[in-house]
NUKE-167082 format. One line per field, with one value per residue (C-alpha): z negated, x, y negated. Coordinates in nm, 3 decimals, decimal comma. Layout:
<recs>
c3 = [Z	...];
c1 = [X	...];
c2 = [Y	...];
</recs>
This chain:
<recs>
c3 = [-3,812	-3,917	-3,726	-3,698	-3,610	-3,589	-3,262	-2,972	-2,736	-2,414	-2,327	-2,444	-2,239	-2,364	-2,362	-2,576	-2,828	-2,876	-2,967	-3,141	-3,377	-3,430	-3,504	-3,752	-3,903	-3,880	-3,940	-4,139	-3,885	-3,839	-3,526	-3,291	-2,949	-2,709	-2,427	-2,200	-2,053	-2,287	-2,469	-2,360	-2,017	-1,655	-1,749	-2,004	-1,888	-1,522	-1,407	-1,525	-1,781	-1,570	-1,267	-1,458	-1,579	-1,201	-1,113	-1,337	-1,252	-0,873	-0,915	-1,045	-0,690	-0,562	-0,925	-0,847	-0,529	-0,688	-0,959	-0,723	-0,534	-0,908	-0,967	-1,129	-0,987	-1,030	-0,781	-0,675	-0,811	-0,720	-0,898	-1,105	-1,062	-1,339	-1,614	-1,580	-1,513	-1,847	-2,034	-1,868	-2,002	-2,309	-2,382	-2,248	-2,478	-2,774	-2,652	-2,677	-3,033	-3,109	-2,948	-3,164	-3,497	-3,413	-3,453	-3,696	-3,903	-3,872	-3,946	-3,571	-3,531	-3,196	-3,026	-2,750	-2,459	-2,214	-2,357	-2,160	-2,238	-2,335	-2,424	-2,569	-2,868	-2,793	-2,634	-2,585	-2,617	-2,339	-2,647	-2,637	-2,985	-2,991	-3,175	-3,248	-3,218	-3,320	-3,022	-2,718	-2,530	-2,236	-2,107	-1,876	-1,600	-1,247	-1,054	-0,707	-0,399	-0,087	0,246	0,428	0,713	0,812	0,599	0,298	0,076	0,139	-0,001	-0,357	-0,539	-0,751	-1,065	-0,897	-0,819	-1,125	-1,172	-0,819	-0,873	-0,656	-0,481	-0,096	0,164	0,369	0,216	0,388	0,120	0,302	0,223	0,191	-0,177	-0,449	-0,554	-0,229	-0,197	-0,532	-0,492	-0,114	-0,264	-0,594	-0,387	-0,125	-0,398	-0,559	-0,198	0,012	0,369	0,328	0,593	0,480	0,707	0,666	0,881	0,838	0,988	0,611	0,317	-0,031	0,102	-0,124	-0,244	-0,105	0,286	0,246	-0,060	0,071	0,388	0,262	0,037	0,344	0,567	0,219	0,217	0,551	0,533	0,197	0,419	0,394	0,749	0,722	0,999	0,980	1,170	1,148	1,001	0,924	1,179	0,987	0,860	0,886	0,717	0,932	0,725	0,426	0,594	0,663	0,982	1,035	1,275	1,331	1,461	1,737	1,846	1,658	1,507	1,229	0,988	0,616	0,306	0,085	0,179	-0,059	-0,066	-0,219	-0,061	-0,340	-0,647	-0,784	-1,097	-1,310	-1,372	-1,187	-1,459	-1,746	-1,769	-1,657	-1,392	-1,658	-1,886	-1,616	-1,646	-1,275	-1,089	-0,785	-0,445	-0,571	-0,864	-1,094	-1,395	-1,431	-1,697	-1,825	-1,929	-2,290	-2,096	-2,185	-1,954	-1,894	-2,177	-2,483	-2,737	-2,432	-2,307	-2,058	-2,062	-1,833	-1,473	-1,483	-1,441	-1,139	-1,266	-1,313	-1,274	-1,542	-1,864	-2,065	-1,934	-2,032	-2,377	-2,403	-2,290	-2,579	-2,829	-2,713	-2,706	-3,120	-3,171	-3,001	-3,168	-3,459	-3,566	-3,479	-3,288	-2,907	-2,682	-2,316	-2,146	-1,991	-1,623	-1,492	-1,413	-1,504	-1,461	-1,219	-1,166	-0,887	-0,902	-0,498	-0,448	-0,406	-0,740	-0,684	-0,962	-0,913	-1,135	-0,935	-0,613	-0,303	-0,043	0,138	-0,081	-0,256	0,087	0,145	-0,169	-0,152	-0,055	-0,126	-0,125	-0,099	-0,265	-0,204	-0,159	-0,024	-0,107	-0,124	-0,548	-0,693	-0,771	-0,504	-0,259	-0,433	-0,399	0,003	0,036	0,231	0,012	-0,018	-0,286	-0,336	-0,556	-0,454	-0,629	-0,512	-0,660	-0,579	-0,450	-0,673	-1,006	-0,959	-1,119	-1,042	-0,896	-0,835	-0,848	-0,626	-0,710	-0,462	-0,696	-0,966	-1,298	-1,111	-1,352	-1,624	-1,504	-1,432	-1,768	-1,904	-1,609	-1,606	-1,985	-1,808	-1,505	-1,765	-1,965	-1,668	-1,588	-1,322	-1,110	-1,264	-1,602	-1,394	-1,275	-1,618	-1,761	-1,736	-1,551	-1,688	-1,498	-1,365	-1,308	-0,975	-1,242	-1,230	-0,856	-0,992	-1,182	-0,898	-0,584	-0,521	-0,184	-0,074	0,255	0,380	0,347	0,357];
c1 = [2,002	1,788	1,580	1,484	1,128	0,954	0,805	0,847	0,603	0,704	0,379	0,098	-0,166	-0,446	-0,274	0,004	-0,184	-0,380	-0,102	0,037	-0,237	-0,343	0,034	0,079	-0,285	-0,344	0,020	0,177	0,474	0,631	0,598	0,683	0,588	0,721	0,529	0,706	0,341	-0,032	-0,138	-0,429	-0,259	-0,415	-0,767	-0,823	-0,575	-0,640	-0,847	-1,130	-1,306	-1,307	-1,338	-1,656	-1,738	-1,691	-1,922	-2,144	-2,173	-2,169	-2,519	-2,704	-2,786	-2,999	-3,127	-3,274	-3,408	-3,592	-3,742	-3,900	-4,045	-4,183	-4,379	-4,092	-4,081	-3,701	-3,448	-3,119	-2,838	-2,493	-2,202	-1,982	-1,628	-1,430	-1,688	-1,736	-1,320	-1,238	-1,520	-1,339	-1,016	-1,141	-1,292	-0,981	-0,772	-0,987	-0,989	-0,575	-0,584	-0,821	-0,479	-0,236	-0,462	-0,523	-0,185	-0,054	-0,373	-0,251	0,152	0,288	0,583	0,579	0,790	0,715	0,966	1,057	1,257	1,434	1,607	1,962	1,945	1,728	1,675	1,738	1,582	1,744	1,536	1,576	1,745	1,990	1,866	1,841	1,583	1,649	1,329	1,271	1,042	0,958	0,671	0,634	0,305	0,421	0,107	0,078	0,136	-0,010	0,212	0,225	0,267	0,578	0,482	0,565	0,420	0,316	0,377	0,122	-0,170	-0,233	-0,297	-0,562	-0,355	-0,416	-0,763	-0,885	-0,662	-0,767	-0,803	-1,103	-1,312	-1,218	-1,449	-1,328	-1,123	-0,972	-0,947	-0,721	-0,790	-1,023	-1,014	-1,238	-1,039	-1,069	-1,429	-1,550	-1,375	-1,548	-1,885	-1,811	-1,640	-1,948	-2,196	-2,010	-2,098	-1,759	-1,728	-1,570	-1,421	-1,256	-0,960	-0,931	-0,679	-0,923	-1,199	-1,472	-1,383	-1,378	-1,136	-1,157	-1,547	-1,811	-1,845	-2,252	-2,223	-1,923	-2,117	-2,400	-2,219	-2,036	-2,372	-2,474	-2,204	-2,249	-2,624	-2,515	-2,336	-1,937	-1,816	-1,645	-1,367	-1,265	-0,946	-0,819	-0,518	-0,272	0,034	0,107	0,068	0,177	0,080	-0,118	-0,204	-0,391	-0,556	-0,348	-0,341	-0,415	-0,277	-0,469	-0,409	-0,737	-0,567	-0,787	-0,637	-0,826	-0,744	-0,879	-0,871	-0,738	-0,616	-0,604	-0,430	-0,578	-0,325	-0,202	-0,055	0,273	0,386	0,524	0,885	1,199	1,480	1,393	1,730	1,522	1,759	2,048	1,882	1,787	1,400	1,261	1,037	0,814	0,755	0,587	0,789	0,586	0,738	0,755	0,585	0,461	0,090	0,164	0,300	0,689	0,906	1,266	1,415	1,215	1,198	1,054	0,699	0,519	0,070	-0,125	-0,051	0,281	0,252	0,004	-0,194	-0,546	-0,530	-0,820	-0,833	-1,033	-0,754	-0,495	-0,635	-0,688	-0,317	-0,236	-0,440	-0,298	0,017	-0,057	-0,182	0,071	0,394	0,243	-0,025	0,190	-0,156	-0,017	-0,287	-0,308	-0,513	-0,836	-0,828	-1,086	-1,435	-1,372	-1,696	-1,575	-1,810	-1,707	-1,862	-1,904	-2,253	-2,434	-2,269	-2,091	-2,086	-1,942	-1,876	-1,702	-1,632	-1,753	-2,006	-1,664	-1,410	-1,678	-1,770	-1,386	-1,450	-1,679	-2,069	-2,315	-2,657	-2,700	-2,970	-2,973	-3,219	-3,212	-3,490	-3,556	-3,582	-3,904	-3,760	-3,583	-3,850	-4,129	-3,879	-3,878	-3,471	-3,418	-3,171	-3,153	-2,982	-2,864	-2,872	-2,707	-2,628	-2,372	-2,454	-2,281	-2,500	-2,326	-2,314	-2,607	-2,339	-2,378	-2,021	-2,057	-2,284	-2,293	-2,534	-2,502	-2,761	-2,797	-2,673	-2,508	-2,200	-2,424	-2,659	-2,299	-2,202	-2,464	-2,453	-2,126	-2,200	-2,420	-2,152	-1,922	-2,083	-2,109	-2,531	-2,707	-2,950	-3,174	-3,076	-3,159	-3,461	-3,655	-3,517	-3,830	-3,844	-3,849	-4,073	-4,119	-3,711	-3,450	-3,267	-3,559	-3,482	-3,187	-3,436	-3,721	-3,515	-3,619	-3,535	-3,167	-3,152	-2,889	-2,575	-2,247];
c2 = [2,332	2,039	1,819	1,472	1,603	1,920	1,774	1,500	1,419	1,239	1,056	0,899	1,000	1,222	1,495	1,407	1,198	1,535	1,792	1,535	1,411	1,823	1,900	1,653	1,655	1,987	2,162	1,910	1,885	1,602	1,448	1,156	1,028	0,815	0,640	0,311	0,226	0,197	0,466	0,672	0,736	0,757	0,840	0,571	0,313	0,331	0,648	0,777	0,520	0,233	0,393	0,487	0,189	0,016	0,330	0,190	-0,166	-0,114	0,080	-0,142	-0,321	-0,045	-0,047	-0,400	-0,332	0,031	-0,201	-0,417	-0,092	-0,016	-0,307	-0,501	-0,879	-0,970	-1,041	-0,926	-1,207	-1,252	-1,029	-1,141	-0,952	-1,135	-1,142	-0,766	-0,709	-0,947	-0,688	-0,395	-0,471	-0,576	-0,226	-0,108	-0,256	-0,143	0,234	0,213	0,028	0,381	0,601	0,391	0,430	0,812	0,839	0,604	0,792	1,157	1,034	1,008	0,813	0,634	0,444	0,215	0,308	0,539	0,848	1,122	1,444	1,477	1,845	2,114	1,943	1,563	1,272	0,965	0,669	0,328	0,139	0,459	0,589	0,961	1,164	1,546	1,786	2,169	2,130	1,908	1,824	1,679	1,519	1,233	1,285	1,194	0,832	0,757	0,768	0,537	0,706	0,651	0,382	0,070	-0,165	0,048	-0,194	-0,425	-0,164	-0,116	0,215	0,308	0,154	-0,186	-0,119	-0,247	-0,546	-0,772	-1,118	-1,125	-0,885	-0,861	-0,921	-0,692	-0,353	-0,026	0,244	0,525	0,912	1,152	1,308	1,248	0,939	0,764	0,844	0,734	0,364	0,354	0,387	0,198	-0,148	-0,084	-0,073	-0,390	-0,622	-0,506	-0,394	-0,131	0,132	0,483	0,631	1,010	1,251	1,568	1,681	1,615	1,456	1,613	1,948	2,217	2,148	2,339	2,242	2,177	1,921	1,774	1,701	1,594	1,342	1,227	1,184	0,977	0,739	0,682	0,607	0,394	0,146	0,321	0,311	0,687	0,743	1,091	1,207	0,852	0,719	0,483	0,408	0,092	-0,198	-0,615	-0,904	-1,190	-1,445	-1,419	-1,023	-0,724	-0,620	-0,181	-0,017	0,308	0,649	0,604	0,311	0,062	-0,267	-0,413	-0,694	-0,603	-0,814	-0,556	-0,195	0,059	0,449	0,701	0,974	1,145	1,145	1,354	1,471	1,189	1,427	1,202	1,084	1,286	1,471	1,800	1,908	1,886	2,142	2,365	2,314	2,363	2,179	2,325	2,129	1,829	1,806	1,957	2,097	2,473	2,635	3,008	3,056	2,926	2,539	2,685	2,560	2,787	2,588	2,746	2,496	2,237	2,277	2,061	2,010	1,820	1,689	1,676	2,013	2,023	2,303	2,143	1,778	1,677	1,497	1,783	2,020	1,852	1,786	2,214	2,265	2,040	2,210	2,572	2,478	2,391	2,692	2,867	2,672	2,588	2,811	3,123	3,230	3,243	3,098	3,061	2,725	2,909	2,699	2,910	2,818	2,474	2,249	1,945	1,631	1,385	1,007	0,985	0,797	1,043	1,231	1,525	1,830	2,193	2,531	2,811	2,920	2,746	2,953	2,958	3,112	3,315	3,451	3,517	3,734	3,953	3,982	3,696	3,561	3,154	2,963	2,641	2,346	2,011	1,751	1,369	1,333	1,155	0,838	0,729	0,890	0,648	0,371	0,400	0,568	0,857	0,962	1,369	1,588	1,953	2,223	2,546	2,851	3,145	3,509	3,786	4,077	4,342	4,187	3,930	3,659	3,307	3,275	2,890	2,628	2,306	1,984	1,629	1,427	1,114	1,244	1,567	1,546	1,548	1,856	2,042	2,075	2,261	2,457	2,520	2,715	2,932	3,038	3,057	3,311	3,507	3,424	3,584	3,486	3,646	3,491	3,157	3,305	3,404	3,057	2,848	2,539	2,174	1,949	1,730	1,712	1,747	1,995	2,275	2,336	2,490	2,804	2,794	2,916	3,265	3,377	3,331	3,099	3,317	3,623	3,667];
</recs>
């Protein structure tokens, strides 16, 4: 039977361009890819670059302020939301020109709409063209949800985050994962009031419980007015504010509210229940360890299939699931010990198992130190950061490693090479310090501060 193309791609985030440009660039197999939104997908379109970016600029206030503890003699100026949002999109828009040329380069054909499946073999495009394909691939991601309350409607997600016509005064950000946190300290760092609603007991669930709490007592002492085991009854408009209705019985009118309460698998109305392809709770498509779904010539990479939400992961499933279709060479996505920086103020990074789970495990020894870094000390804030390692007592192997600090996303990568490679602490230990740095804490610790 022949084919229109040897592959389709449904989506156009990074995870599709990828095993799209390798199949055709690297195979020769003809491919084409269908996306209805921008090209580049959540993390360059509206997630991770420029949440970065707004990282970025919201920083540079304290920067001011540590300049002038320095010796510098300049002074703290206004900020200016829509000449830094028109620069954002700008670099936006040239990041997805780099997706469209990537493919047009390696021989893609795309087409600018939503497509769905028709059967094994066939997609059906929104102008009701159908494509046939040896092989499908889906890689449609994740979209935020909105709680079901009264009123729900008048919040934004993060998709709108970066798209306000003018900074609020006043801003509720709802939620207490590492989305929710990073926008409270970015729109606090940018001049907003901002308050945080979270249902649980500490924010950042699943992280370690000592570097999630010490990033909480930080955004507290940065100015974030943290309300944990609060949330949202609902919601009504009165006048230009919304007015919250909250779970402690508080009533607050905000500027702008924002939910950061999950997201789900981007999966409804692509003809999967037709075919027989499952879907878990969420709605996560189904897959084996090579991304096949129970329909064998479709496969599905990245979070649509809620396995490791992050961009580099998604961009690996692509590339094994190439090797494994294309390059006859069957390869499995490695999600294990996967190096995970979050851009809370303080910055969060992490490698491996928490002191809790690894304690769940099996016996440990904790290392760990918590000190007020040079720069900011000799700038007058009482800011503190962590480094913490977890070593099991019968192999010695670093089994995780936790760092709340400036530039902790950047220290965690390299660290993460060492965890991965299966380091012990005494690997740390005979690896010789670089000073003067926050980084050489994490080679000097040499008693454990405690057991489990």
């Amino acid at each position: 039977m022949s084919f229109d193309f040897d592959l389709f791609v449904i989506g156009g985030g990074s995870g599709g361009v990828r095993a799209a440009r390798v199949a055709a660039g690297e195979t020769g197999a003809k491919v084409a890819l269908a996306e209805e939104d921008r090209y580049g997908g959540t993390c360059v379109i509206r997630g991770c670059v420029p949440k970065k970016l707004m990282v970025f600029a919201s920083e540079y206030a304290d920067m001011v302020e540590d300049a002038q503890s320095y010796g510098w003699d300049i002074q703290p100026g206004a900020f200016n939301w829509n000449m830094f949002k028109g620069k954002m999109h700008a670099e936006l828009d040239r990041l997805e020109g780099i997706y469209r040329n990537i493919l047009k380069n390696n021989g893609v054909e795309s087409f600018d709409q939503r497509a769905k499946m028709v059967d094994a073999h066939t997609v059906e495009l929104a102008d009701g063209t159908r494509k046939t394909a040896k092989h499908i691939l889906i890689a449609t991601g994740g979209w935020p949800t909105l709680p079901d309350i009264p009123g729900a409607e008048l919040g934004i997600s993060s998709n709108e985050i970066f798209h306000l016509d003018q900074l609020p005064k006043k801003m509720l950000i709802v939620g207490g994962g590492y989305i929710a946190s990073e926008f409270a300290g970015i729109m606090n760092g940018l001049g907003v009031e901002v308050t945080q609603y979270y249902r649980g007991a500490q924010i950042l669930r699943g992280f370690d419980d000592e570097a999630r709490g010490l990033v909480s007592e930080e955004m507290c002492q940065n100015g974030v007015d943290l309300r944990l085991g609060t949330n949202v009854l609902e919601m009504r408009k009165e006048g230009e504010q919304i007015l919250v209705k909250a779970t402690n019985g508080d009533e607050t009118l905000f500027d702008q509210v924002m939910f950061a309460t999950g997201r789900n698998p981007n999966s409804d109305n692509l003809g999967l229940e037709d075919l027989g392809i499952e879907r878990g709770r969420k709605g996560e498509i189904l897959v084996d360890q090579y991304s096949q779904t129970a329909v064998p010539s479709v496969y599905a990479i990245g979070d649509v299939t809620d396995r490791a939400n992050l961009t580099p992961v998604a961009i690996r499933e692509g590339m094994a699931f190439v090797e494994t279709v294309f390059k006859g060479n069957p390869t499995s996505p490695d999600h294990e010990l996967i190096p995970t920086a979050i851009f809370t103020q303080p910055e969060m990074g992490t490698v491996g198992l928490s002191e809790e789970d690894a304690a769940a495990q099996e016996p440990i020894e904790v290392y760990a130190t918590s000190f007020k870094p040079m720069q900011q000390s000799f700038a007058g804030r009482s800011a503190r950061v962590l480094m913490k390692l977890i070593v099991s007592k019968a192999s010695r192997k670093v089994l995780g490693c936790h760092i709340v600090a400036p530039g902790a996303g950047e220290m965690i990568q390299l660290a993460g090479i060492a965890v991965k490679m299966g380091a012990t602490k005494e690997d740390f230990d005979r690896t010789v310090a670089v000073h003067p740095t926050m980084s050489e804490e994490l080679v000097t610790m040499k008693q454990p501060v405690r057991s489990a």
